[in-house]
C-alpha positions as a printed Julia matrix, in Angstrom:
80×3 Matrix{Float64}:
 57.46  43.49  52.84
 56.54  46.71  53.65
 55.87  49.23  51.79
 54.71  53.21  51.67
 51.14  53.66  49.64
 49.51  56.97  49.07
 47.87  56.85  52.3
 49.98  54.91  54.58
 52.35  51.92  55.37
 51.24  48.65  54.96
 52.1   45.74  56.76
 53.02  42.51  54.93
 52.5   38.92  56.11
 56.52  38.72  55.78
 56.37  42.07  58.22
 53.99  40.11  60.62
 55.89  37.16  60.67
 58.88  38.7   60.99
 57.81  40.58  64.64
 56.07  37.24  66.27
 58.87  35.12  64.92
 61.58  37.0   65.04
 61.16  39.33  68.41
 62.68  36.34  70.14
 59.32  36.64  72.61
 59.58  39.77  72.87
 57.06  40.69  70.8
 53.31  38.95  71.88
 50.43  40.43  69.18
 51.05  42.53  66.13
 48.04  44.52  65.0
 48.2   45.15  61.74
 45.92  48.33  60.13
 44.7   47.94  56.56
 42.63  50.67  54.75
 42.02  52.04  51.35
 40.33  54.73  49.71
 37.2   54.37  48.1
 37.17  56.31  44.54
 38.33  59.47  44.11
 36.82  60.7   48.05
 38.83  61.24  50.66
 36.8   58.37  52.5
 38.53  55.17  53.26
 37.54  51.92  54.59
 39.45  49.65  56.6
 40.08  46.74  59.1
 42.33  45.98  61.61
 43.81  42.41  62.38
 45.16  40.47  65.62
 48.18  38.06  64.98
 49.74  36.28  68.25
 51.54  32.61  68.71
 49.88  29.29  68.95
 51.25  26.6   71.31
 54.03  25.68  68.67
 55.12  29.46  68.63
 53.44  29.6   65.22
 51.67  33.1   63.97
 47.47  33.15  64.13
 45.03  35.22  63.03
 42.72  35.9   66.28
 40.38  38.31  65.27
 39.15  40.53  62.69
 37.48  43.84  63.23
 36.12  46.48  60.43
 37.05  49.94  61.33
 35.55  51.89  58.63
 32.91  50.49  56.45
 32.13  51.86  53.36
 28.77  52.92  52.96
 26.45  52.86  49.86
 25.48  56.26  49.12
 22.09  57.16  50.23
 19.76  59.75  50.24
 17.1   61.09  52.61
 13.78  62.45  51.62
 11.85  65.2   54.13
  8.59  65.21  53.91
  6.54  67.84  55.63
């Protein structure tokens, strides 16, 4: 299903299914973008996915990459 958040669309497994499955062969990856916001910041972290076919025209994840990562918060000291 898909469906419009606060800060974007998100792509369902139904929705990724649905393109390698249904697009007849048209369709060969689907690359689906997930993020969300971290608090109350206007920083997000996120990830993207690869989905293709297997031999038996079957959806796969591929690969999974981290776009954004959400860092601790941190501070740095000078010294002089």
């Amino acid at each position: 299903m898909t469906r419009r958040g606060t800060y974007g669309l998100v792509l369902g497994q139904d929705d990724m299914n649905l393109w390698l499955v249904g697009g007849n062969e048209a369709v060969n990856a689907v690359l689906p973008l997930k993020w969300i916001t971290i608090g109350v910041t206007n920083r997000v972290k996120g990830s993207v996915e690869l989905y293709t076919l297997d031999s038996n025209g079957m959806p796969i994840l591929c690969q999974t990459q981290v776009l954004f990562e959400a860092r601790p918060n941190f501070y740095c000291e000078i010294q002089y």
